[in-house]
C-alpha positions in Angstrom: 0.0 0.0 0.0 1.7 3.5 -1.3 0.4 6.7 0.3 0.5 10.3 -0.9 0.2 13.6 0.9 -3.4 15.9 0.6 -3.9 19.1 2.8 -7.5 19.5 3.5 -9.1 22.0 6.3 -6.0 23.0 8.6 -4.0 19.6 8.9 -2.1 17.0 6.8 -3.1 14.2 6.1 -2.5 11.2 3.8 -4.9 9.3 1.1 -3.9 5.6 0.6 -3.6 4.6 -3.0 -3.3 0.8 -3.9 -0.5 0.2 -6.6 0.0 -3.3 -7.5 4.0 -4.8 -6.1 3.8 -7.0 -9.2 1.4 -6.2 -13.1 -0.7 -9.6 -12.5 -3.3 -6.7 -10.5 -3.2 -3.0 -11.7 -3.1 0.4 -9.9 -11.1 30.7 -17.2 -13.1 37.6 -18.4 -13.2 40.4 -19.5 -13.3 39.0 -22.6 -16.1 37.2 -24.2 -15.9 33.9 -25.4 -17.6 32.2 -28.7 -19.2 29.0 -28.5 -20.8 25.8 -30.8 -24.2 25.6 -29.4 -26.4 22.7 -29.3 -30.2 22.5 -29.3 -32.0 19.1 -28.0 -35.3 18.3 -28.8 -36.1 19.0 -25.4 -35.7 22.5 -25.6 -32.3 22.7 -23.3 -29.1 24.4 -25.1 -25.8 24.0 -24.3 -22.5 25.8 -25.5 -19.4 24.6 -26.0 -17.2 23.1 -28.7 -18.2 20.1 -30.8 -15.5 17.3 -30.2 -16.8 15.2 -33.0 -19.7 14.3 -35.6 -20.1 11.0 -36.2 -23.4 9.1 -37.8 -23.8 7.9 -33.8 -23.6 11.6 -32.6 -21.6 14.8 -31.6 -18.8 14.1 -29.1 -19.5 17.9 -26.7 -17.3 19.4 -24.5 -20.2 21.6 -22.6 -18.2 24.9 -21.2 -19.8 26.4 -18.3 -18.1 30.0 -17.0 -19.9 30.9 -13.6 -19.2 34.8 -12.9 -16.8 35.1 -10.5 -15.4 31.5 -10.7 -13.5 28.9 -12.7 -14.8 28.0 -16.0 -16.3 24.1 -15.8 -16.0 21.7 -18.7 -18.3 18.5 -19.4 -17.7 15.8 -22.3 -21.1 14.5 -23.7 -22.2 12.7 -26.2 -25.8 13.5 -27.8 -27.0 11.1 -30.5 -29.2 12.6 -33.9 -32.0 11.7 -32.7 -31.2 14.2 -29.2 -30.0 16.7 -31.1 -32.7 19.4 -33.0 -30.2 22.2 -34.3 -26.5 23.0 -34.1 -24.7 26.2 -34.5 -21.0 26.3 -35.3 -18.4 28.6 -35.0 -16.1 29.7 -38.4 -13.5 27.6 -38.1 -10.9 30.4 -37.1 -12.8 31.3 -33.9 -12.9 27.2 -33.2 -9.3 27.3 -33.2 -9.3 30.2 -30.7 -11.6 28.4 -28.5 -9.7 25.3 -28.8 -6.9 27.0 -27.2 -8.4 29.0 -24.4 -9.9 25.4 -23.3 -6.8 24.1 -23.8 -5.2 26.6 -20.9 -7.7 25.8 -18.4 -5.8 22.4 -17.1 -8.8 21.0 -14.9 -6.7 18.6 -14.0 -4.5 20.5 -12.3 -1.6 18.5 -14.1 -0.3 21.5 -16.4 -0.4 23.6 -13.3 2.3 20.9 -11.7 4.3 21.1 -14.5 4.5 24.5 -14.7 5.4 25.1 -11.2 8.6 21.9 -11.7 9.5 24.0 -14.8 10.1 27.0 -12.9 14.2 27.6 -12.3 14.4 28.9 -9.0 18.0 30.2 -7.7 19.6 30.6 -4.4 19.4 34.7 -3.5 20.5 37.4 -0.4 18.1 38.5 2.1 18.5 41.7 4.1 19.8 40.1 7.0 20.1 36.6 5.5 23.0 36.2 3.2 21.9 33.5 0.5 18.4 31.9 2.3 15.9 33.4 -0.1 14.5 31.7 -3.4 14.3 33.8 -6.6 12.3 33.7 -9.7 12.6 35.7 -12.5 9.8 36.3 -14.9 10.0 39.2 -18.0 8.1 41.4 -15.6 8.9 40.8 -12.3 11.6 38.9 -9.8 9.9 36.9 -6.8 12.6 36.7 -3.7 10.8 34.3 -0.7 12.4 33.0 2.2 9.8 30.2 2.6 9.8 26.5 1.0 10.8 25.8 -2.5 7.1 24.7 -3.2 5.9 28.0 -1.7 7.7 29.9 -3.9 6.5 28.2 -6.8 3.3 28.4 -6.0 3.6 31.7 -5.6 5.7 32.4 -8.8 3.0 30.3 -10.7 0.1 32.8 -9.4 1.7 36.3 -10.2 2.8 34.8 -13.5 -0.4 33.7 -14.4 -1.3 37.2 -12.9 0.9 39.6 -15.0 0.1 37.4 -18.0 -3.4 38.6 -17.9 -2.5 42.3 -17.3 -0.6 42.0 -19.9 -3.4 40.8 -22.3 -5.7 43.7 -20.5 -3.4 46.4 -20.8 -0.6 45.3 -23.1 2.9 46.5 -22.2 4.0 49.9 -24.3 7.9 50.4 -22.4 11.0 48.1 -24.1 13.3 47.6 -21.5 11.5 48.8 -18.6 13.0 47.8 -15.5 11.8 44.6 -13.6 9.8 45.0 -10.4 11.1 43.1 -7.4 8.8 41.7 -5.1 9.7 40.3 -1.9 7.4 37.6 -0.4 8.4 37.6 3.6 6.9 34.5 5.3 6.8 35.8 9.0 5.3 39.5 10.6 9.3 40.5 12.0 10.7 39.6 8.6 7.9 41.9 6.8 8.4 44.5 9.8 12.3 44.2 9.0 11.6 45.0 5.7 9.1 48.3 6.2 11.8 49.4 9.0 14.5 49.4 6.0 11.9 51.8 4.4 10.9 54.0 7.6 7.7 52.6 7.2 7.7 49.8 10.3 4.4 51.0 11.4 2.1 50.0 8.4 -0.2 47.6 9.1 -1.0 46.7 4.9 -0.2 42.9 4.3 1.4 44.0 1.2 3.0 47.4 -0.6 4.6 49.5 -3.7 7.2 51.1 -2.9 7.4 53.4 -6.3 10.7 54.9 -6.2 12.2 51.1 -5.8 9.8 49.7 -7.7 9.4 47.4 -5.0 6.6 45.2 -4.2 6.9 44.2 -0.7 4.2 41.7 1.0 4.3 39.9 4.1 2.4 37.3 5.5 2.7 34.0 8.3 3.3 31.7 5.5 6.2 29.8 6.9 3.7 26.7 8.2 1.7 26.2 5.2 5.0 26.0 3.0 6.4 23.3 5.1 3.2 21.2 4.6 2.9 22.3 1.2 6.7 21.0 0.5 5.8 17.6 2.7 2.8 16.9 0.3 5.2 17.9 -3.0 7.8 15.2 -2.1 5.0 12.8 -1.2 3.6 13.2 -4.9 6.7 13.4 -6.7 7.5 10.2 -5.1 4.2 8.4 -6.3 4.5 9.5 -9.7 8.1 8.2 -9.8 6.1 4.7 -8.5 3.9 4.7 -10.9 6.3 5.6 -14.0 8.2 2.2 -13.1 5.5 0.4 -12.8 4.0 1.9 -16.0 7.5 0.9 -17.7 7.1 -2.5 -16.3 3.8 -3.1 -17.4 4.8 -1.9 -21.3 7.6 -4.6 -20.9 5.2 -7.6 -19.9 2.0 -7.3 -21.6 0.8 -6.2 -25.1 -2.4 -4.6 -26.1 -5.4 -5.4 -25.2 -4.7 -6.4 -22.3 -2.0 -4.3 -22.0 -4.6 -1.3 -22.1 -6.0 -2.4 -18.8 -3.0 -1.4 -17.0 -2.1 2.0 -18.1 -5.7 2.9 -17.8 -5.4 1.9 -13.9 -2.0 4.0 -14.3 -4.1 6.8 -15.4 -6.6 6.9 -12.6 -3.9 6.5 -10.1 -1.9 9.2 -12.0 -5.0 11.4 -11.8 -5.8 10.8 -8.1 -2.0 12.1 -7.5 -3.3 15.5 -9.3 -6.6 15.4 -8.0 -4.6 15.9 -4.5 -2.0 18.5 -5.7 -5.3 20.4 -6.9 -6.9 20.2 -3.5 -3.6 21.1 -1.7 -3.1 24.9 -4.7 -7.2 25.3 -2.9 -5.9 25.4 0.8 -3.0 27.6 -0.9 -5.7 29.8 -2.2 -7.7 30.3 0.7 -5.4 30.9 2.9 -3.5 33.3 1.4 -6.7 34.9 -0.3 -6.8 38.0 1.7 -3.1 38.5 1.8 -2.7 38.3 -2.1 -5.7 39.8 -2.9 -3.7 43.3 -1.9 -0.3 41.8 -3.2 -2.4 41.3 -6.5 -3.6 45.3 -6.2 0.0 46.2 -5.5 1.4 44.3 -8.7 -0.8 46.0 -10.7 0.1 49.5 -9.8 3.5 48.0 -10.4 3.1 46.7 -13.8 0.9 49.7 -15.4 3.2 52.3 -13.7 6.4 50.2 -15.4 5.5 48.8 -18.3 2.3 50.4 -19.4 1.9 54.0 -18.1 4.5 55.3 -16.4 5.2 59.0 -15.0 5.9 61.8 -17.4 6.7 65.3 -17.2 3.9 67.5 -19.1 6.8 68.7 -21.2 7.5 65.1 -22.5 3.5 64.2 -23.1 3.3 66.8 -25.2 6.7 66.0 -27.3 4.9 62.6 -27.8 6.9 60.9 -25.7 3.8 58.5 -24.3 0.9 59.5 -22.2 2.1 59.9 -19.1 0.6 57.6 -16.3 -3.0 56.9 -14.7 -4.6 59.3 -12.9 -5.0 58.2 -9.2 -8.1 57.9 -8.6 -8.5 55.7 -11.8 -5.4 54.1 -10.5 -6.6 52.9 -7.8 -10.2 51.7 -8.9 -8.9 49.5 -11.4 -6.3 47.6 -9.1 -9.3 47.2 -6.7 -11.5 45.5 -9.7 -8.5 43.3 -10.4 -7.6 42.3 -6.7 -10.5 39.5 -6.6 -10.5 38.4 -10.1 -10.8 35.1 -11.7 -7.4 34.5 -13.4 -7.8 31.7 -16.5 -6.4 31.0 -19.7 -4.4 33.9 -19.6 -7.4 36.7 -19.1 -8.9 38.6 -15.8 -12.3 37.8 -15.4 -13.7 40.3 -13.0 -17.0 39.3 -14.1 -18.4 40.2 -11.2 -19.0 43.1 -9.1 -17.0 42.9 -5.3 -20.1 42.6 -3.5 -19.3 44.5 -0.5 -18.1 47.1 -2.3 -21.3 46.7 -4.3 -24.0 46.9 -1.6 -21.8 49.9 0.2 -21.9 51.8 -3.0 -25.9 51.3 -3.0 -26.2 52.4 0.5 -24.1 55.2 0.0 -26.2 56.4 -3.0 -29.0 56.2 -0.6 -27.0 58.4 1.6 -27.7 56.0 4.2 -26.3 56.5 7.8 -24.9 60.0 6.1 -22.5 58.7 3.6 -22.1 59.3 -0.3 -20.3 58.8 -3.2 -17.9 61.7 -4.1 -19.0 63.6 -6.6 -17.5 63.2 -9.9 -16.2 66.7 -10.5 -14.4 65.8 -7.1 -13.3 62.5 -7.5 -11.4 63.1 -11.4 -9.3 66.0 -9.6 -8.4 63.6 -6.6 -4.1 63.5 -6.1 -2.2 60.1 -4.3 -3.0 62.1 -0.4 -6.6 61.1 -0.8 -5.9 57.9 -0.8 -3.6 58.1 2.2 -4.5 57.7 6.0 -3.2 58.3 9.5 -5.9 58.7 11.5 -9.5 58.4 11.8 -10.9 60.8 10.1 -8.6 60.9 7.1 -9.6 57.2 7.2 -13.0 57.8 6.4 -12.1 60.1 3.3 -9.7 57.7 2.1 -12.3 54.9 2.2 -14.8 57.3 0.7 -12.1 57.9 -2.2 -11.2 54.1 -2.3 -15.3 53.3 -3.0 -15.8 55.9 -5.6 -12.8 55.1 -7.3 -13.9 51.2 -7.8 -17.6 52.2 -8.5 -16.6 54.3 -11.3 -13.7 52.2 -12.8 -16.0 49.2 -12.8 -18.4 51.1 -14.9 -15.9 52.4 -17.5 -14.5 48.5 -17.8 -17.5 46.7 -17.8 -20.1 48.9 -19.4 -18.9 51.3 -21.4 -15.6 49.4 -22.3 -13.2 52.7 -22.6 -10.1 51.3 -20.8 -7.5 51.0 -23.2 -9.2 52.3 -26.5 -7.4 55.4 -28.7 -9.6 57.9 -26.9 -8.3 57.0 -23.7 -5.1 57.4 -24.9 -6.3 60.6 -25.6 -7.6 61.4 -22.6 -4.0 60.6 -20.7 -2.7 62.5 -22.9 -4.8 65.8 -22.4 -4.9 65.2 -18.4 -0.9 64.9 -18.4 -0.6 67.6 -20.5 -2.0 69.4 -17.9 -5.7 70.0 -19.0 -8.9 70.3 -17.0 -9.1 66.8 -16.0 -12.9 67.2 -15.7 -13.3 68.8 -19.4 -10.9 66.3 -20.2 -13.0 62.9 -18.8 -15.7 64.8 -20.5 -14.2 64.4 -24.0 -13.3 60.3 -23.4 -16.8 59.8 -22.2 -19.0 62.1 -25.0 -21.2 63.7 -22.1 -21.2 66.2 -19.4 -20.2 65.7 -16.5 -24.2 65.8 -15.2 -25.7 63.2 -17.5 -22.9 61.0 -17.3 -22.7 60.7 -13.3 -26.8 60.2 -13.4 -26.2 57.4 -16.3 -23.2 55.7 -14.0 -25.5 56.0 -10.6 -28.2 54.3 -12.6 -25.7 51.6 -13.7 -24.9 51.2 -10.3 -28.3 50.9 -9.0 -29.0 48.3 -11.4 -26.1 46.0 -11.0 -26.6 42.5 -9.8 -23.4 40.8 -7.8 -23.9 38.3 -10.8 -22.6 41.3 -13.4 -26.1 41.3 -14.7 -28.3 44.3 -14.8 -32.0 44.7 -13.4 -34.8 45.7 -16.0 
């Protein structure tokens, strides 16, 4: 009896697995996607991506992409007589689909093999000459002082993350230097870090320290990467059981009855993933909240290095590049990005935050004396709005934070402006030093009036779903 390693709830723990000693027994947008759809006599539809047609039936790979989560795939197969109508895709957006699917690993296999691919390499610490692991990416280096399978997990996640911000807002610098983040895996080693900086007495899990171009983020990560590097051996051991035995089957036995081996292989080999994919879910949940603002952090990072970055007015205007975000817009869009889905290389934020949702709803109520900013206030807003030392500057900051996601969310979602030639425009005009309101005005096609009325409409409207109310 082999066992292998699965963390589950808060402990570690170990599924059994029965390999044979001898062969006599065996062992997910933003963007849109395009779909085959299928029609049953029944009246149900399904979309997805026709496998095969055969005179039996169409082989169907039903693709399911719940807002907010993972995109689910089922293989059918529906006979003729099932079946009353079919809709295909041209055959170049079949291709298109065919790869997207393809990048969605349910498996959780590709994910493995991505994270053994990774070339990690030994690298100083303040403080700790040589104990930190670094990985290099063409955006970004990740230095972490916890377990080699931490730090793959982790490099695996912000790859997957700056992938997608690139694809949302593709990179418009050559050369542009490489953000270093620092992953600290216990409160004093974060605090050591922030002390470096002057800044020991920030509580934020995670932040961007511009003139660096620093990502710093600290978290009490040290426990789960031990269990996480206890279950890693555990699989890579079982795999390497399995590929012996898998060799020793080929050796013995020729199809068909061959074929009832390596299918047993399979399974087994699956059950091995199937436990690697439930140990990257206990990576996810617990370091949900912690990422989530290392996630908002990297994206001020990447659009303020590679996309956006700083410009004098005098070089906007030579045509040097727009110059960067204005804060407020800034910070709205790294808050609709914090929480996203990341698959297949795209951010699906498809789905309001629904906190945020229901406070923006009460505020438009002015319930318990709160409201939005107004927009005239909010598009003139500098980086001290967004900063707080005590309570009341708290309140405003929050008040800033709110507005700011509301209104990016809208200009995303509905009326898709992010990233077009007229907000290039507008970045240009507002770091040329124009009136940023007359300037929004002119990327938007309305006054100021009508176009705060149509976003607070939106805004009252908006399901946590993404869907709108009649």
């Amino acid at each position: 009896m082999t066992r292998f390693a699965v963390l589950t709830g808060s402990v570690l723990f170990t599924v059994s697995m029965a390999v044979a000693q001898q062969p006599s027994t065996p062992p997910i947008g933003i963007a849109n996607w395009s779909f085959d759809e299928l029609t049953l006599t029944n009246g149900a539809k399904f979309q997805g991506l026709i496998l095969s047609d055969t005179p039996e039936g169409i082989r169907f790979k039903s693709v399911s992409r719940p807002p907010g989560r993972p995109t689910v795939t089922l293989t059918s197969l529906f006979t003729k007589s099932e079946i009353a109508n079919v809709k295909r895709l041209p055959e170049a957006e079949r291709v298109v689909l065919k790869d997207l699917l393809a990048e969605l690993d349910p498996s959780g296999e590709g994910e493995r093999k991505r994270m053994d691919s990774l070339e990690l390499v030994a690298e100083d610490w303040p403080g700790k000459p040589g104990k930190a692991r670094r990985y290099k990416s063409d955006y970004f280096f990740l230095d972490s002082t916890g377990s080699e399978e931490l730090a793959r997990r982790s490099a695996v996640r912000l790859e997957q993350l700056y992938t997608a911000f690139a694809r949302f807002l593709p990179p418009t610098v050559k050369d542009a230097q490489l953000t270093k983040i620092m992953l600290a895996t216990d409160r004093e080693e974060y605090k050591a870090l922030l002390g470096r900086r002057g800044e020991s007495f920030l509580l934020n899990p995670a932040v961007y320290d511009r003139a660096r171009n620093e990502v710093l983020c600290g978290h009490e990560l040290k426990q789960l990467g031990d269990q996480l590097q206890e279950a890693r051996i555990h699989h890579a051991q079982q795999l390497a059981t399995l590929a012996t035995y898998e060799g020793d089957v080929k050796k013995l036995y020729k199809l068909p009855e061959l074929g009832r081996y390596l299918d047993a292989v399979k399974m087994e080999r699956n059950r091995v993933h199937a436990a690697d994919r439930i140990n990257g879910t206990k990576f996810d949940k617990a370091t949900a909240a912690v990422f989530a603002v290392l996630y908002h952090e990297a994206f001020h990072a990447y659009v303020g290095t590679f996309v956006y970055p700083a410009m004098k007015p005098d070089e906007v205007k030579a045509g040097k590049g727009t110059g960067e975000l204005p804060r407020w817009l800034n910070e709205g869009l790294a808050q609709v990005f914090e929480t996203s889905v990341v698959e297949a290389g795209e951010l699906r934020a498809d789905t309001p935050d629904k906190e945020r949702l229901d406070r923006a709803k009460d505020w438009l109520k002015r319930k318990n004396g709160n409201s939005l900013l107004p927009l005239s206030d909010l598009l003139i807003l500098n980086r001290d709005a967004f900063l707080a030392s005590h309570a009341d500057e708290k309140s405003a900051a929050n008040r800033a934070y709110l507005t700011s996601w509301a209104l990016a969310y809208y200009l995303t979602f509905d009326r898709r402006v992010i990233g077009t030639q007229n907000f290039r425009k507008y970045l240009i005009a507002v770091n040329s030093g124009e009136d940023p309101r007359r300037a929004f005005a002119g990327l938007v096609g309305k006054d100021l009036d009508a176009f705060e009325k149509d976003w607070h409409t939106y805004l009252q409207r908006l399901h946590p779903d993404g869907t709108l109310a009649k």
